[in-house]
C-alpha positions as CSV (number, residue, x, y, z in Angstrom):
1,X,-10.3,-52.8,-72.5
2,X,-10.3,-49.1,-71.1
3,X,-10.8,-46.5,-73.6
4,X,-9.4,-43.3,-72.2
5,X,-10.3,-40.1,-74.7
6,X,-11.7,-36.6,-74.2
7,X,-14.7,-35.9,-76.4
8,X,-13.7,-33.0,-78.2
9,X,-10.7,-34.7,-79.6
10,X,-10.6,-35.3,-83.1
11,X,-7.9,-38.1,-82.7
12,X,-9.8,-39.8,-79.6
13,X,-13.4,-39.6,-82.4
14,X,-11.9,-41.3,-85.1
15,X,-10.1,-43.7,-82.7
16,X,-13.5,-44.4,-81.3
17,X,-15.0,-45.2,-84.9
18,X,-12.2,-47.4,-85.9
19,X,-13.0,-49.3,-82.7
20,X,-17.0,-49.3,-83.0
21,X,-16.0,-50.2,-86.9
22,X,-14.1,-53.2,-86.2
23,X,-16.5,-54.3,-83.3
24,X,-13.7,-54.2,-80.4
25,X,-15.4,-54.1,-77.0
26,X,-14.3,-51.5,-74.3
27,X,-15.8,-49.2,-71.4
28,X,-15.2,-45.6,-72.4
29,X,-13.8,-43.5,-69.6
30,X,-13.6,-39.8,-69.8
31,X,-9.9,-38.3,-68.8
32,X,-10.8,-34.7,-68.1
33,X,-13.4,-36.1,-65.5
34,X,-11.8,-39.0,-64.8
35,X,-7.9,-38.2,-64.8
36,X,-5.5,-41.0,-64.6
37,X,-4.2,-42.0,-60.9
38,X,-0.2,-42.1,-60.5
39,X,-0.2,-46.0,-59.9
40,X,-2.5,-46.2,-62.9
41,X,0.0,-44.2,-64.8
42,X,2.5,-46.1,-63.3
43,X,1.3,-49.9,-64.4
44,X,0.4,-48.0,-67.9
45,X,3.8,-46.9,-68.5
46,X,5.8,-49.7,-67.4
47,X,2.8,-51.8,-69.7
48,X,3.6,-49.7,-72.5
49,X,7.4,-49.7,-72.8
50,X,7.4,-46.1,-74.4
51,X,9.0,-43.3,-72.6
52,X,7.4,-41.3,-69.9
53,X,7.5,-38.3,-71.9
54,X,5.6,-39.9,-74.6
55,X,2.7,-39.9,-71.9
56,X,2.4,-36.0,-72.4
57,X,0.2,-34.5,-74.8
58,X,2.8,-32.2,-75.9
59,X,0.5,-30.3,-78.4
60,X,-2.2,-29.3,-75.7
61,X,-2.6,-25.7,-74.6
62,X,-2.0,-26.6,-71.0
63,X,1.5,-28.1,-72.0
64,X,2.4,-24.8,-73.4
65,X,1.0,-22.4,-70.6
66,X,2.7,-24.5,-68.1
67,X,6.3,-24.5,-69.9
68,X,6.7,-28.3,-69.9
69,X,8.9,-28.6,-72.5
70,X,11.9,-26.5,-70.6
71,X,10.8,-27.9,-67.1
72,X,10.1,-32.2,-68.3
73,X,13.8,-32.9,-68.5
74,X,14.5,-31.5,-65.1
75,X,11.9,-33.0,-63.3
76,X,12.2,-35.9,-61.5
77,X,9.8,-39.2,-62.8
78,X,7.7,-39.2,-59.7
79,X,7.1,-35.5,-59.8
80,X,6.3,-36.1,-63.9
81,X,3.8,-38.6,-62.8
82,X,2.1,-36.1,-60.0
83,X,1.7,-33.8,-62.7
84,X,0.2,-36.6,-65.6
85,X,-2.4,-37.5,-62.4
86,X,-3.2,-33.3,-61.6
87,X,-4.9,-33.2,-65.0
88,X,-6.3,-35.2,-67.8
89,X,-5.6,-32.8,-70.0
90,X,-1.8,-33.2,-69.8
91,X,-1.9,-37.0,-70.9
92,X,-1.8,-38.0,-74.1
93,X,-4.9,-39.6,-75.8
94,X,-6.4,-41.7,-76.6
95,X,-5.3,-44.3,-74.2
96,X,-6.1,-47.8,-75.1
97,X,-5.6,-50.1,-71.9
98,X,-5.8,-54.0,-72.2
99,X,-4.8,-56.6,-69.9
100,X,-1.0,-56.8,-71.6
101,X,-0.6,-53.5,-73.4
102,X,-1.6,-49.7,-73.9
103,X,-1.5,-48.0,-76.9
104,X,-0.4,-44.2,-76.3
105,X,-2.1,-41.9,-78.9
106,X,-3.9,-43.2,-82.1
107,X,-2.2,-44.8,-84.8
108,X,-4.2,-47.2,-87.1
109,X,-1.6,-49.2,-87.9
110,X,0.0,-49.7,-84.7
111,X,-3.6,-50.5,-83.1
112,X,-4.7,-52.7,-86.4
113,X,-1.9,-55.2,-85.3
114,X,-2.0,-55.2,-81.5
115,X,-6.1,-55.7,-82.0
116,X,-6.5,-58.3,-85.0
């Protein structure tokens, strides 16, 4: 599994200790250095079943500056993804990739019973 986080991320550290906790494996991968591609945000969302806009970390200072909220229901999908791939800091996280699923932000609950 691909864990996807930024560091400084309270929610990506305490998703990281419930992981080292409850012994699941993964390889750690840095989005702010390592932003997403399109096609892998492509194969993550149609993975994940959620809505694109559910990709966006909404609560991010860069969402705000930019003006997302008023400008994501205009813009087309493939422009939405362009702008997931221009910057890590625009996707949500963590990201939780496995071979038949992603989990889009941290929820225990919600990762307790897609990991047990």
């Amino acid at each position: 599994m691909e864990f996807i986080c930024y560091s400084k991320c309270t929610t990506c550290q305490k998703a990281k200790k419930w992981l080292d906790d409850n012994g699941i494996k993964y390889d750690e991968r840095p989005i702010k250095e390592k932003n997403p591609t399109v096609k892998e945000l492509k194969a993550w969302h149609k993975l994940s079943g959620l809505p694109l806009k559910k990709f966006f970390n909404t609560s991010g200072l860069l969402y705000k500056d930019l003006g997302l909220k008023d400008k994501l229901p205009e813009m087309s999908e493939s422009d939405q993804y362009k702008l997931l791939a221009s910057d890590g800091m625009l996707v949500k996280r963590p990201l939780l990739v496995g071979k038949d699923f992603v989990l889009v932000g941290f929820k225990e609950a919600e990762w307790q019973e897609k990991l047990k």
